[in-house]
C-alpha positions as CSV (number, residue, x, y, z in Angstrom):
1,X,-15.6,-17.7,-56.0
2,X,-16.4,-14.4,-58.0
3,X,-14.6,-13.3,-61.2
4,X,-11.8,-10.8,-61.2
5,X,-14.0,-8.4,-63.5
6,X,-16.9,-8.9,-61.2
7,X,-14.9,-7.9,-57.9
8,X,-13.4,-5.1,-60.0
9,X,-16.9,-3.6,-60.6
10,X,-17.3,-2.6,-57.4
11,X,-14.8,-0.4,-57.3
12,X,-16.2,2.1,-59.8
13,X,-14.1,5.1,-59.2
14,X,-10.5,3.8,-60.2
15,X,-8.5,6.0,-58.0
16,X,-5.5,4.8,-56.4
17,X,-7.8,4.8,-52.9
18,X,-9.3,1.7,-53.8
19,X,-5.8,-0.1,-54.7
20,X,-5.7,-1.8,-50.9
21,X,-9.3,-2.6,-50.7
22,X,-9.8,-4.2,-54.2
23,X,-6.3,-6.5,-53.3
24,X,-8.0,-7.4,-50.1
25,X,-11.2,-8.5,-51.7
26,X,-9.6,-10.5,-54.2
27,X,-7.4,-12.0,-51.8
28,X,-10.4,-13.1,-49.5
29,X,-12.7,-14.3,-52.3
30,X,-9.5,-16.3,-54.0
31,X,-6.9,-16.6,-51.7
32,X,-4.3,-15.0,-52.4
33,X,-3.4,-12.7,-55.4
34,X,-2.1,-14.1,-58.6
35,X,-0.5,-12.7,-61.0
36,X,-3.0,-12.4,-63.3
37,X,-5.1,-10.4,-60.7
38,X,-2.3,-7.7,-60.2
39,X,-2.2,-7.3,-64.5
40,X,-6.1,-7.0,-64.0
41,X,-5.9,-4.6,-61.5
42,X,-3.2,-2.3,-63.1
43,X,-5.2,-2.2,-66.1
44,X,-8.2,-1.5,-64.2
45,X,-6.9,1.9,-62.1
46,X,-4.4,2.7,-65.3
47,X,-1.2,1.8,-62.8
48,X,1.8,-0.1,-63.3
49,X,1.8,-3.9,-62.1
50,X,5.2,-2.8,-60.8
51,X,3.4,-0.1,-58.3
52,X,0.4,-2.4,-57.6
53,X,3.0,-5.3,-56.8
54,X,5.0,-2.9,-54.6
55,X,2.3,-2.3,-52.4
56,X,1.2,-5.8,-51.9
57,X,4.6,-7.1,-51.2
58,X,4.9,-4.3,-48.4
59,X,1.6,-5.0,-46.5
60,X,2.7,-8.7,-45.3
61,X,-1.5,-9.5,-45.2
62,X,-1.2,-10.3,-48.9
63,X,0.0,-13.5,-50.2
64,X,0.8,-14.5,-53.9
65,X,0.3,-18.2,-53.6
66,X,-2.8,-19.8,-52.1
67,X,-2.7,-21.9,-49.2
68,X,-2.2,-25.4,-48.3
69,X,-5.7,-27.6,-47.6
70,X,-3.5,-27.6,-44.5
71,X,-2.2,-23.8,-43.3
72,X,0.0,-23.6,-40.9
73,X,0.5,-20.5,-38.3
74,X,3.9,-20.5,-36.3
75,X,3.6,-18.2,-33.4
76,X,6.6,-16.0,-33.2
77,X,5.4,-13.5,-30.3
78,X,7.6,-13.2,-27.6
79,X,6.7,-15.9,-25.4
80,X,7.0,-18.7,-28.6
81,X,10.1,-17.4,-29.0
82,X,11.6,-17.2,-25.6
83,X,10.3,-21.3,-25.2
84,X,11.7,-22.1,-28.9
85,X,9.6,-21.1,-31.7
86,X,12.6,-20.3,-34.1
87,X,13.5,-24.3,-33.8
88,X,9.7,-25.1,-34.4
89,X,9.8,-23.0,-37.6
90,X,13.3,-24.4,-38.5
91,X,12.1,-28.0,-38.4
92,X,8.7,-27.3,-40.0
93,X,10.5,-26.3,-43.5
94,X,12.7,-29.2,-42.8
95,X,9.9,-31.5,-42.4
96,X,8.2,-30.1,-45.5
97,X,11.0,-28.7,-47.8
98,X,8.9,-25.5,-47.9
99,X,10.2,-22.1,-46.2
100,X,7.4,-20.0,-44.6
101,X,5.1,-18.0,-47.1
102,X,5.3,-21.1,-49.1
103,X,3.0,-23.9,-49.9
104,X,4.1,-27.6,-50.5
105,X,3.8,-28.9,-54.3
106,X,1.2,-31.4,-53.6
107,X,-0.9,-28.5,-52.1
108,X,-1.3,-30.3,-49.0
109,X,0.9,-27.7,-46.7
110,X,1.2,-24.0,-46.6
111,X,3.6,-22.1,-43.5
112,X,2.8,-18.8,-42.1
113,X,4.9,-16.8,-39.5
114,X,2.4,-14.8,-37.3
115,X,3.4,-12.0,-34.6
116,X,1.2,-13.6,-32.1
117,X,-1.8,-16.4,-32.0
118,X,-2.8,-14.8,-28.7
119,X,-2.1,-18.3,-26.6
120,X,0.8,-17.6,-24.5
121,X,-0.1,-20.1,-21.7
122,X,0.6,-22.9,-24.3
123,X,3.8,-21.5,-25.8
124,X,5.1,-22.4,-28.2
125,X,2.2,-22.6,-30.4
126,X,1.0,-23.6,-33.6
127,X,-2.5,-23.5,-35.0
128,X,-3.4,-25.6,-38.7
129,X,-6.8,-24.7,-39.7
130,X,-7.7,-23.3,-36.5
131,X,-6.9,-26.1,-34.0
132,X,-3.8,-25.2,-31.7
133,X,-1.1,-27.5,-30.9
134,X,0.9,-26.6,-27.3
135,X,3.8,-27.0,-26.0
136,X,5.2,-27.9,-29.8
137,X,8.5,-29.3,-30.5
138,X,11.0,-30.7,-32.8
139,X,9.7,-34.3,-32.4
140,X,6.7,-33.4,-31.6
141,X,6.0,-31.6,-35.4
142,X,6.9,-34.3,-37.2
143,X,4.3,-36.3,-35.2
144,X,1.7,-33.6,-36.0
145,X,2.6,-33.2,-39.6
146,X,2.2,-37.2,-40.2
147,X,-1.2,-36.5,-38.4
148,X,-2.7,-34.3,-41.1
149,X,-0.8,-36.7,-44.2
150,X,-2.6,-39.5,-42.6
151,X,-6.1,-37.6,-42.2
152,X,-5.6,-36.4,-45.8
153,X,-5.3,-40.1,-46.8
């Protein structure tokens, strides 16, 4: 993982252009973007953390806390919904007292709402890490989620 000041560096010109693409660099080498990498940022292009933390918080591809070991996408497109996604969703921050854009205290569990995972056929969907889980529901998540609590153990 590189150093905010070394990320920073290679953005020489400090001009509001490279606002988006330094926040998406530090998000892909970190994670996410903390708060200590806004302040870096503002002082870095001489702009206010309340403008750099404006346009992060309207672009929803940036996230302010990192992800779970285990990240979870909910498919929200419009076939997941039609078949019940909004009761997947509902049960997932049941399950794990989180909400989505949130990541469980223990680290273990991070939720993500996504427009579409591009897997209609198995609707509704939800991918952790990359592996897809069809035909999700209510009792079925809570099965899943013990899954990855017993594969983390």
């Amino acid at each position: 993982m590189k150093a905010l000041n070394e990320i920073v560096k290679n953005y020489p010109g400090k001009t509001r252009d490279n606002l988006i693409p330094l926040l998406q660099e530090i998000q892909n080498n970190q994670g996410y973007l903390s708060k200590e990498s806004i302040v870096e940022v503002g002082k870095y292009l001489n702009l206010p953390t309340s403008k750099i933390f404006g346009v992060a918080t309207f672009y929803n591809q940036f996230r302010f806390q990192p992800l779970g070991k285990f990240h979870i996408q909910v498919c929200r497109g419009t076939a997941c919904h039609v078949l019940g996604s909004a009761t997947v969703l509902q049960e997932l921050e049941k399950h794990l007292h989180i909400k989505a854009g949130q990541t469980t205290r223990d680290g273990f569990f991070s939720i993500e709402v996504v427009a579409c995972i591009g897997a209609c056929g198995l609707a509704p969907v939800i991918c952790v890490n990359g592996n897809f889980h069809a035909g999700v529901t209510a009792t079925s998540i809570k099965e899943i989620i013990e899954k990855y609590k017993t594969q983390e153990a």
